[in-house]
C-alpha positions as CSV (number, residue, x, y, z in Angstrom):
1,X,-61.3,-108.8,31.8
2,X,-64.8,-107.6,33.4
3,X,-66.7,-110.3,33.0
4,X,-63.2,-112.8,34.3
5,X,-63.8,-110.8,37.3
6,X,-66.8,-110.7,37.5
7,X,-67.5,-114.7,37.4
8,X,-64.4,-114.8,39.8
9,X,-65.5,-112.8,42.2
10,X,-69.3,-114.3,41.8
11,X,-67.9,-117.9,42.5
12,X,-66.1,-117.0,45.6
13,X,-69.1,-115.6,47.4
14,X,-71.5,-117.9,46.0
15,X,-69.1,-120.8,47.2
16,X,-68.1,-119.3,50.3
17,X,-71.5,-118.9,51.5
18,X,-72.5,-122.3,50.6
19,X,-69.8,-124.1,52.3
20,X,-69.9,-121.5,54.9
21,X,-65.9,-120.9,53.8
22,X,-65.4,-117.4,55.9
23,X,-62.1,-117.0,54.3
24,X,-63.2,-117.7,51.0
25,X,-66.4,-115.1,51.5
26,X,-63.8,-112.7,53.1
27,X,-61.3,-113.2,49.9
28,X,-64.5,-113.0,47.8
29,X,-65.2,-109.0,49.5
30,X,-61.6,-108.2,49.0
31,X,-62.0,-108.8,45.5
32,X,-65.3,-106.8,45.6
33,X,-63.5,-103.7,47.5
34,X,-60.7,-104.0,44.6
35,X,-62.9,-104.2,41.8
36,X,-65.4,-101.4,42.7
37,X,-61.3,-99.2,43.4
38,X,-60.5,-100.1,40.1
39,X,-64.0,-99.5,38.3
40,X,-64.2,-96.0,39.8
41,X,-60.7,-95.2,39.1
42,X,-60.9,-95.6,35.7
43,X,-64.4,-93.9,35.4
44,X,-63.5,-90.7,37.0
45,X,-59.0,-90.9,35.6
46,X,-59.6,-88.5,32.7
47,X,-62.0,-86.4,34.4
48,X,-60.3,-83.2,34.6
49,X,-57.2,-83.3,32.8
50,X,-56.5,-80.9,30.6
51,X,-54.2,-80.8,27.5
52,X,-53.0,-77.5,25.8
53,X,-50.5,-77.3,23.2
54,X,-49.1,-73.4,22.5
55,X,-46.7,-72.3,20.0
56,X,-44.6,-69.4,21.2
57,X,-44.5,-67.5,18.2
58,X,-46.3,-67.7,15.0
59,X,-46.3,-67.3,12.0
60,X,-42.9,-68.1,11.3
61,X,-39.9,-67.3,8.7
62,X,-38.3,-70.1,7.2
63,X,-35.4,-71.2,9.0
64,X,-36.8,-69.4,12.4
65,X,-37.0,-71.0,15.5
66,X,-39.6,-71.0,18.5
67,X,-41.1,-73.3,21.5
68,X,-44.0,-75.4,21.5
69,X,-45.1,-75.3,24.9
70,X,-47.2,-78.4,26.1
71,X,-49.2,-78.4,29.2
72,X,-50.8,-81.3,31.2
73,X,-53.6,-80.4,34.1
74,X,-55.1,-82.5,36.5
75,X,-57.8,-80.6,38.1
76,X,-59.4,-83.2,40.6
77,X,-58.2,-84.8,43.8
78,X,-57.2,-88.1,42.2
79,X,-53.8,-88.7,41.5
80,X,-52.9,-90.5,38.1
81,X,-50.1,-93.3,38.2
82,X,-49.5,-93.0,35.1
83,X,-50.7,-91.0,31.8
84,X,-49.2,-91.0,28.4
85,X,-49.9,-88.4,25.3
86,X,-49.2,-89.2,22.0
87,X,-49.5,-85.9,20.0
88,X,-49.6,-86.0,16.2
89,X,-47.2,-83.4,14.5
90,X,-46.0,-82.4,11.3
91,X,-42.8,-84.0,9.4
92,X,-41.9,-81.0,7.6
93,X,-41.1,-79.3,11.4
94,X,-37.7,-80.3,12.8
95,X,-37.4,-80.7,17.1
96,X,-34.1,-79.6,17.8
97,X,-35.9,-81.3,21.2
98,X,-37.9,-84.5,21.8
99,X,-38.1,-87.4,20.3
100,X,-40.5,-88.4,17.4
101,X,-42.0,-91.4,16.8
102,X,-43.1,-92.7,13.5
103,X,-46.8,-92.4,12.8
104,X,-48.9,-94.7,10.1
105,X,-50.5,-91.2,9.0
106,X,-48.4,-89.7,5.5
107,X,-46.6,-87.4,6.8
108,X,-46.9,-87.5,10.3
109,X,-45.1,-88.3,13.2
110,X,-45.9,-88.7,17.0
111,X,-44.7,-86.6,19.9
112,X,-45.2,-88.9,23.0
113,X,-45.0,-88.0,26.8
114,X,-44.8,-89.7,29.3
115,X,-45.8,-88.9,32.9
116,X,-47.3,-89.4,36.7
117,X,-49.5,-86.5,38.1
118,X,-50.2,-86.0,41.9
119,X,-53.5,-84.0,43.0
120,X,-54.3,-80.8,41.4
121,X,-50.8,-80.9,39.7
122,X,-49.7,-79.1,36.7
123,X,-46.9,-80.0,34.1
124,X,-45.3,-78.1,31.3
125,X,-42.5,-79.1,28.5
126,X,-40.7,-77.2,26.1
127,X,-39.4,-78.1,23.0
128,X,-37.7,-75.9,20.4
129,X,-38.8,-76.1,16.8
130,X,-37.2,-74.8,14.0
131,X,-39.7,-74.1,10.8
132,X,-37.6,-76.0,7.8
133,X,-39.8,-75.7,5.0
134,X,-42.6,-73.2,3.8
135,X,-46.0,-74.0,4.2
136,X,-49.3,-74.7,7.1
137,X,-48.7,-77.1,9.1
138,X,-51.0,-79.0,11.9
139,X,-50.5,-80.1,15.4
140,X,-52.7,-82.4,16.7
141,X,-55.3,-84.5,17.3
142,X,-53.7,-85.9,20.7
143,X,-54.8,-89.0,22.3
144,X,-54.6,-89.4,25.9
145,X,-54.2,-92.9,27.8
146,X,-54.3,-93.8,31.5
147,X,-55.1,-96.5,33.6
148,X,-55.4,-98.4,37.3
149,X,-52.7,-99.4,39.8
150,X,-52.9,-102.4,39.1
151,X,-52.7,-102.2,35.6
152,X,-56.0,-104.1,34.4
153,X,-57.6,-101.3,32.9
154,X,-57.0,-98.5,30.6
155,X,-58.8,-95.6,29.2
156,X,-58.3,-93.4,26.6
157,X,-59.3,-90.0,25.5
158,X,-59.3,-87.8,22.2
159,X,-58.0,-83.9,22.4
160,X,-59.8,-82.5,18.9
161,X,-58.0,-79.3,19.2
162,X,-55.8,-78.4,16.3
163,X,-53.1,-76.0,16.4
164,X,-51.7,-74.4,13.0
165,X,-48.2,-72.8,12.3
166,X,-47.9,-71.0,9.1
167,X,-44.3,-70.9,8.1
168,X,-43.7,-68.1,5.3
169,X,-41.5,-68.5,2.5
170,X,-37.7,-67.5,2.2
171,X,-36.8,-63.9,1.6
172,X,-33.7,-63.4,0.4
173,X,-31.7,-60.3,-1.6
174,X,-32.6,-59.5,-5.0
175,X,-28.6,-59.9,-5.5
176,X,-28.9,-63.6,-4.4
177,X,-31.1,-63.9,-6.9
178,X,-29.0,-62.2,-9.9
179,X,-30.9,-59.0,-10.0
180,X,-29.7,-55.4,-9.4
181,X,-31.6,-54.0,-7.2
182,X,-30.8,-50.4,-8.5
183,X,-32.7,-51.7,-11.7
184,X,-34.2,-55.1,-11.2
185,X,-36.3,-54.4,-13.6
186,X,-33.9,-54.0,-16.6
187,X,-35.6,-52.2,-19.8
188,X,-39.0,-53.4,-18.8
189,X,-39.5,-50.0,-17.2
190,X,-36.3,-47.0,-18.6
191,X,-38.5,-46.0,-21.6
192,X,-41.3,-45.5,-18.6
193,X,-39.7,-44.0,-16.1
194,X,-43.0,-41.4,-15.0
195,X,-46.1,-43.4,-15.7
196,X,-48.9,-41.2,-16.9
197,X,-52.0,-41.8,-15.6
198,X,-54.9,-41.9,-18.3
199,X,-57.4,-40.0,-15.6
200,X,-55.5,-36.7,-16.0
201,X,-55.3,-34.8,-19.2
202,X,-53.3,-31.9,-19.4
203,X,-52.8,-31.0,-23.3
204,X,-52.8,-32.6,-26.3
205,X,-49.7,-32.9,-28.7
206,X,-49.3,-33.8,-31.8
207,X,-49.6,-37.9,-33.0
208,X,-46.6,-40.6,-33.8
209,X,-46.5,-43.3,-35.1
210,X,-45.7,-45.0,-31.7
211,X,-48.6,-44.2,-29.6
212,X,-51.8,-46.0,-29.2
213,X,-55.0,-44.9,-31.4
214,X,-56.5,-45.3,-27.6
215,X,-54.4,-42.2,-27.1
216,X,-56.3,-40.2,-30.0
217,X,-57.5,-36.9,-28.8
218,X,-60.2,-36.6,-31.6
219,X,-61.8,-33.2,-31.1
220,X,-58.5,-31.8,-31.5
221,X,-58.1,-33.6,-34.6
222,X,-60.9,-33.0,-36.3
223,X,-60.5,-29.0,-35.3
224,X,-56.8,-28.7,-36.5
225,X,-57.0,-31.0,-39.2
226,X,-54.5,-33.3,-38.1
227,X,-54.0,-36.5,-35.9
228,X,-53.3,-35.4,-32.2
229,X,-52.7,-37.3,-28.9
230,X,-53.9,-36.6,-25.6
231,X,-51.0,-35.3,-23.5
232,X,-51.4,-37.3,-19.5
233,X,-49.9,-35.7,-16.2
234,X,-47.1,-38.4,-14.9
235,X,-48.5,-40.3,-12.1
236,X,-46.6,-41.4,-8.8
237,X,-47.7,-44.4,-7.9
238,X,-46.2,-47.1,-9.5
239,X,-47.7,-50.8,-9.5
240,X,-46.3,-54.3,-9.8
241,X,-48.3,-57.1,-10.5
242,X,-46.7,-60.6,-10.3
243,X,-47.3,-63.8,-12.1
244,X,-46.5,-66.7,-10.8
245,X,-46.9,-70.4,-12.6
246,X,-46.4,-73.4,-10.0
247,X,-45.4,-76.1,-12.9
248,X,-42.1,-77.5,-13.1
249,X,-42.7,-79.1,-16.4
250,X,-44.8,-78.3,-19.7
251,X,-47.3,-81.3,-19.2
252,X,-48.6,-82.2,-15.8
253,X,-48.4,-85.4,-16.0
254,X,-44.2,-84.9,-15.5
255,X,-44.6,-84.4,-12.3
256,X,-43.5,-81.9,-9.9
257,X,-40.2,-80.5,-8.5
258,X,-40.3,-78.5,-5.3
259,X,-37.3,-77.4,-5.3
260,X,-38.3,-75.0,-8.8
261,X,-41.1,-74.4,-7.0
262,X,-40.0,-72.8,-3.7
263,X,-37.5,-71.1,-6.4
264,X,-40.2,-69.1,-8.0
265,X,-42.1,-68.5,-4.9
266,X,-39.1,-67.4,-3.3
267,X,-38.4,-65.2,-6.4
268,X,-41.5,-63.5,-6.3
269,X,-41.9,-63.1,-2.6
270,X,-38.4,-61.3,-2.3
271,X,-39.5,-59.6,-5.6
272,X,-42.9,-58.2,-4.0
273,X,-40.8,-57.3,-0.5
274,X,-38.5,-55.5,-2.3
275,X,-41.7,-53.2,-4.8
276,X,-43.4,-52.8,-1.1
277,X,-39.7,-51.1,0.7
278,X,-40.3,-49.2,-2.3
279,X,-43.1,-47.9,-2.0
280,X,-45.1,-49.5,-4.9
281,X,-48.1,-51.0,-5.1
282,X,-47.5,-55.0,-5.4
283,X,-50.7,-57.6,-6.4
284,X,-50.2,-61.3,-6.8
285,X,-51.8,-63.8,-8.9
286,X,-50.9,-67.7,-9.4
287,X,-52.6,-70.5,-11.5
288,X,-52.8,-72.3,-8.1
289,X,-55.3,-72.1,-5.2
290,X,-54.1,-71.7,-1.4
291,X,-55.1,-73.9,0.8
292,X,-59.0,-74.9,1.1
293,X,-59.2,-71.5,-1.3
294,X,-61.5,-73.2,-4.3
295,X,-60.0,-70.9,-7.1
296,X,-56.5,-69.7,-8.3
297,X,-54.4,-67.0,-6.1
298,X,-55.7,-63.3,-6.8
299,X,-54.3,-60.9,-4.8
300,X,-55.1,-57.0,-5.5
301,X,-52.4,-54.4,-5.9
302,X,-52.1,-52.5,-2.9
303,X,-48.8,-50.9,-0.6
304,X,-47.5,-51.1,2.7
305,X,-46.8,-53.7,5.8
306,X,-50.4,-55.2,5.4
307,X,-50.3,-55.9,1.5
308,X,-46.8,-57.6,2.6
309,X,-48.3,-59.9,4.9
310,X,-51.0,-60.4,2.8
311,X,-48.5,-61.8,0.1
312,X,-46.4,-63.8,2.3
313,X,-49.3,-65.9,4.1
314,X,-50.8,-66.1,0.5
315,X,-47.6,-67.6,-0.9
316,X,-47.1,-69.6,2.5
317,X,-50.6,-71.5,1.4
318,X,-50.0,-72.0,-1.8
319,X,-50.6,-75.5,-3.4
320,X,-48.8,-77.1,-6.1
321,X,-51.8,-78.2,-8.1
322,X,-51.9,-76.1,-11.2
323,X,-55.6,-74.8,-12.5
324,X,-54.6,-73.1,-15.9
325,X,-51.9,-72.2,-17.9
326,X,-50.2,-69.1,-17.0
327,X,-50.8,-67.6,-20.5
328,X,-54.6,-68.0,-19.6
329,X,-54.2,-66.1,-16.2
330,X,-52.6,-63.3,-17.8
331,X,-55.2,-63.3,-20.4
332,X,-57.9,-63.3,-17.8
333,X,-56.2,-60.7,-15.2
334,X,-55.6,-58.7,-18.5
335,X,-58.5,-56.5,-18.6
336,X,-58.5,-55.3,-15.5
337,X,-54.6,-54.9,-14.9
338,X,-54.4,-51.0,-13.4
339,X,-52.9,-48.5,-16.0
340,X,-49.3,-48.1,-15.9
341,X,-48.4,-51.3,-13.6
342,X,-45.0,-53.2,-14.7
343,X,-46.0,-57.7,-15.2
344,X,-43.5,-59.8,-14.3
345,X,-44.0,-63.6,-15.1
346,X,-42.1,-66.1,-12.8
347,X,-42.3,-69.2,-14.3
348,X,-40.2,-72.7,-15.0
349,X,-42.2,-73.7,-18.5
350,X,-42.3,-71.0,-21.6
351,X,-44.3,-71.7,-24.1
352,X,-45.5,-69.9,-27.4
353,X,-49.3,-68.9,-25.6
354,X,-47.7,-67.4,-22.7
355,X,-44.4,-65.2,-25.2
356,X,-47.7,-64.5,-27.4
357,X,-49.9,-62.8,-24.6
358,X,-47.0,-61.6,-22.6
359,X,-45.3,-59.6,-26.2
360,X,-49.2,-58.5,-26.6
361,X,-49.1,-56.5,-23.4
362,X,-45.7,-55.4,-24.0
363,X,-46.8,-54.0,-26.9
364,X,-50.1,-52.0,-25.4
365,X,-48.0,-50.2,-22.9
366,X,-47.5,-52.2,-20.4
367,X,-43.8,-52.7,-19.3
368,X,-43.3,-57.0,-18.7
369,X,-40.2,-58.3,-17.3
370,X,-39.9,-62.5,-17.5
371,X,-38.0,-64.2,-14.4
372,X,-37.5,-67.9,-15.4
373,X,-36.3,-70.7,-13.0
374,X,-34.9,-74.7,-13.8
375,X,-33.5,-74.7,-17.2
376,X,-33.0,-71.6,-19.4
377,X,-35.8,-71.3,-21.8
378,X,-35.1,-70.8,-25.7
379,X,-36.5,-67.6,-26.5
380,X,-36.6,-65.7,-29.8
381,X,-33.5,-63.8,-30.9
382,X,-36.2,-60.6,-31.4
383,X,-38.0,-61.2,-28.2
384,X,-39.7,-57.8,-27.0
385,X,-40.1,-58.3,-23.2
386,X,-37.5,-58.3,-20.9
387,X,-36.0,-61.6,-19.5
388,X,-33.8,-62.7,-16.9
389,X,-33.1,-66.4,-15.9
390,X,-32.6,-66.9,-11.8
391,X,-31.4,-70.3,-12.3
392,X,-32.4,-73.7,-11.3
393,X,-31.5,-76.3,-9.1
394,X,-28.1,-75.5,-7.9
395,X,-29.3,-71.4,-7.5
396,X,-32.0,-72.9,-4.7
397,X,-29.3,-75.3,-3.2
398,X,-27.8,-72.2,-2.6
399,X,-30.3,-70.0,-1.6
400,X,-31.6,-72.9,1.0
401,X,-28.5,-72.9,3.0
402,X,-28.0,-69.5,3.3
403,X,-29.1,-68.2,7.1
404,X,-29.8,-65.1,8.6
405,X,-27.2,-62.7,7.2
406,X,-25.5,-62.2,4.1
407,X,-28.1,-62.7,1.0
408,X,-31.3,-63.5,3.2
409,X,-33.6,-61.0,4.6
410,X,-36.1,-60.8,7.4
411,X,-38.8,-58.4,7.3
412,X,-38.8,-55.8,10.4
């Protein structure tokens, strides 16, 4: 289009002066006037506008709703005719406002407005979002477009800025998920209902059969001639450490079902709220990574509101890609699990390497309770942890619909 204009323009002056055609040199300098307009129009159009996107709250609980708030500036005095913004934004959020178009991108759609700014003018729209599924989600790049009058040029602009919403997983009652919470532990922890804490000796007592050789209080012994045990003062603080395997089948290669999986991570997130109100120590681990996190999920033990939010924007990040088997995480984590703290797995798959390990720390002292999601697992008649199955498919269905209210709980 330059160059038509260009040779257009050329030929009427060139001609003009030639045959001395002072119309035709007169048309040929209102085409000059017009093109030098349109030139500098479009050179200086997306000088000073300014694109801001700003989500009203954040992070979110699944099922929340909030407002993202765009803003358009045009700080120069040139007015635009027109100016059009097509904003990428995430599927997974649903605009109870707006319109989305589709976007080539997986997963992707694109928020487009449309609009004429005067001089110095600045715009605002709302739209209400509500967060529908758990996870980090990204708004943005934006592209601007504007152009002339007369509609022979365009230019366009890209806005690099990313905005992120982290939407947190579903809390929801430990009675919507089967448990009591006056015991959700079951057995796992009557026989230990004071934990004594190996740093604090107060006596020793004589040895049974059922205690640990670690337990051996050998000068005693050799003095009285007889095998005695150390005797611990009870310790307060009480720590659960969760376990939680991301696979929705035994081999890999079967794929993935996300409704198990925001199962279990709804399990143990409600499970770790729940310790925290307590006023336990809670520590996380997963055989995933979170987001751009290179290894699998380690979380510390530790209490209060921080360790809570900790957890929740942990589990909020947390892939589906699996590392290592569960029964190789526990193994790992093993050795440096903090005396006295009560293992619950949450996992969809149970095999023989993760009953083996989990029976093995059963059986040096630490109390393990197994939650199992999708289809109940077939366990040994003589199994010597406790177990309790949430449920599959039809227990989420029914956990996803619940709302604010009976069953599903919000964190103050």
């Amino acid at each position: 289009m330059r160059n038509h204009w260009g040779w257009l323009i050329g030929t009427a002056l060139v001609v003009g002066l030639l045959l001395r055609d002072a119309p035709l040199v007169l048309l040929g300098l209102i085409l000059l006037v017009i093109a030098a307009i349109i030139w500098s129009w479009d050179r200086a159009s997306l000088s000073g506008v300014h694109y801001e996107r700003r989500l009203e709250s954040n992070p979110l609980f699944w099922g929340e709703e909030t407002d993202l708030m765009v803003t358009v500036s045009n700080l120069k005095p040139l007015p635009l005719p027109w100016l059009r913004v097509e904003d990428e934004v995430p599927e997974e959020v649903v605009f109870l406002t707006g319109r989305l178009l589709p976007n080539p991108a997986p997963r992707r759609a694109t928020l487009r407005h449309l609009l004429a700014l005067t001089l110095y003018e600045r715009v605002e729209r709302r739209y209400r979002l509500q967060a529908a599924q758990r996870g980090e989600f990204r708004f943005g790049p934006a592209t601007l477009t504007t152009g002339d009058l007369f509609g022979f040029r365009r230019r366009q602009q890209r806005v690099d800025t990313i905005t992120r919403l982290l939407v947190y997983p579903k809390l929801v009652s430990l009675e919507a998920l089967g448990l009591d919470p006056r015991r959700p532990f079951g057995p796992a922890r009557i026989r230990r209902r004071l934990i004594e804490d190996p740093l604090l000796v107060r006596g020793v007592r004589e040895y049974t059969p059922h205690d640990n050789l670690r337990v051996v209080h050998w000068p005693a012994t050799a003095r009285l001639g007889r095998l005695q045990a150390k005797q611990y003062e009870p310790s307060a603080i009480r720590r659960t450490l969760i376990f939680l395997n991301v696979a929705s089948y035994p081999r890999p290669y079967e794929g993935l079902d996300p409704n198990l999986l925001e199962l279990a991570i709804t399990t143990a997130a409600s499970l770790g709220r729940w310790a925290l109100d307590q006023g336990e120590e809670v520590g996380l681990y997963a055989n995933s990574s979170a987001r751009e996190m290179p290894a699998a999920l380690r979380l510390p033990p530790a209490a209060g509101p921080a360790q809570l939010q900790r957890l929740l924007e942990a589990l909020a990040r947390l892939s589906f890609y699996v590392l290592m088997p569960l029964a190789d995480l526990v193994e790992r984590e093993a050795r440096r699990l903090p005396f006295g703290a009560t293992l619950v797995a949450i996992t969809a798959t149970v095999d023989d390497a993760l009953l083996a390990v989990l029976s093995a720390r059963q059986r040096a002292g630490t109390p393990v309770l197994l939650l199992t999601v999708g289809r109940p697992p077939r366990l040994p008649p003589l199994l010597e942890i406790a177990h309790h199955h949430i449920g599959g498919r039809e227990r989420w269905e029914h956990l996803e619909s619940l709302t604010i209210g009976p069953g599903l709980e919000r964190p103050a």
